[in-house]
C-alpha positions, 0 to 999 in steps of 0.5 A: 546868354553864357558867361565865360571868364577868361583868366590866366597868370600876368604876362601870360596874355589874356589881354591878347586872347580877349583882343582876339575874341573881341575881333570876333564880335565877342563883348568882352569886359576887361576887369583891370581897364574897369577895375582902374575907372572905378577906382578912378571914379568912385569917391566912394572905392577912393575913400577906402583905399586912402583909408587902407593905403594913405593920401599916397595912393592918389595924386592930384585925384589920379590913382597911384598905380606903381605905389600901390602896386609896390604896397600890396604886392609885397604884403599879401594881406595888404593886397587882399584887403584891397581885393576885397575893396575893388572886386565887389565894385567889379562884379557888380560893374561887370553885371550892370554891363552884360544887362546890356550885351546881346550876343550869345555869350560875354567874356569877362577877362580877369587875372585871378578868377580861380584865386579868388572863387568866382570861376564858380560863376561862369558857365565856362573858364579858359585859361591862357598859360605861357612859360614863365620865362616868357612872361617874364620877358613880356611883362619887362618889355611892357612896363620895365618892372624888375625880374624880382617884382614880376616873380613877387606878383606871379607868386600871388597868383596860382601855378598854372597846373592847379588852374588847368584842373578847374579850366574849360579850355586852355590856351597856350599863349606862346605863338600868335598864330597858333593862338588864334587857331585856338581862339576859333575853336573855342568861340565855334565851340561856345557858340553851339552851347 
């Protein structure tokens, strides 16, 4: 069984990529629905974070997603220390699962697997890339964030030109259509591997 990571800046459409390749039959993991159980979850990722973050990092027991977000994406060592906090928890989530996934490969869609180093552990990386002024407007019809905290969080994230260097595939997220026909190739290419 392959592994393939599937990443790419916010508001490019990974989750829209990962959607299309699930239609398919393709188990996929999305890291950031996972990464907020957990931390939902987990008295032990809900200690640390309190520790790192304040008693205002939760409310009545719920994640405090928009105050966190606020915190870290504003402070990049803040936000580094919380990677550090909920990626491992993640990997190892992630690993539990695929024990149980029979198909001939998986997905794990995650927005910072080049960022943070583990591409290294996949077989094959695709990387979904949009303008940025697309994501922009993606992200601000999503979940009404001002065009200035978009920008902060995208600058977190490397360009896309760094991130094709390292990539398998591609995918130009900008018409859906056309998305898909690249999703086709792709998953007709990863199931000959």
């Amino acid at each position: 069984m392959k592994l393939v990571g599937l990443t790419g800046g916010i508001g490019s459409g990974k989750t829209t990529v990962s959607e299309m390749f699930s239609e398919l039959g393709v188990p996929v993991y999305n890291s950031d629905q996972e990464a907020k159980r957990l931390m939902n979850s987990s008295e032990e990722l809900k200690g640390q974070i309190i520790k790192l973050l304040g008693d205002e990092a939760y409310k009545e027991g719920e994640l405090q997603r928009r105050f966190i977000a606020e915190r870290v994406f504003s402070e990049p060592d803040l936000l580094q220390q919380l990677n550090a906090i909920v990626h491992p928890a993640v990997k190892k989530d992630f690993y539990k699962w695929a024990l149980y996934q029979e198909y001939p490969y998986l997905i794990q869609e995650a927005a910072i697997l080049f960022e943070n180093g583990s591409h290294d552990s996949f077989d094959k990386m695709i990387l979904v890339t949009a303008p940025v002024e697309e994501r922009i407007s993606r992200i601000q019809k999503r979940d009404g964030s001002t065009r200035e905290a978009i920008l902060e969080r995208i600058q977190n994230q490397w360009e896309d030109s760094r991130k094709i260097q390292l990539a398998n595939y591609v995918i130009e997220n900008i018409n859906l259509p056309e998305t898909r026909e690249q999703v086709m190739a792709i998953h007709a290419e990863l199931l000959e591997l």
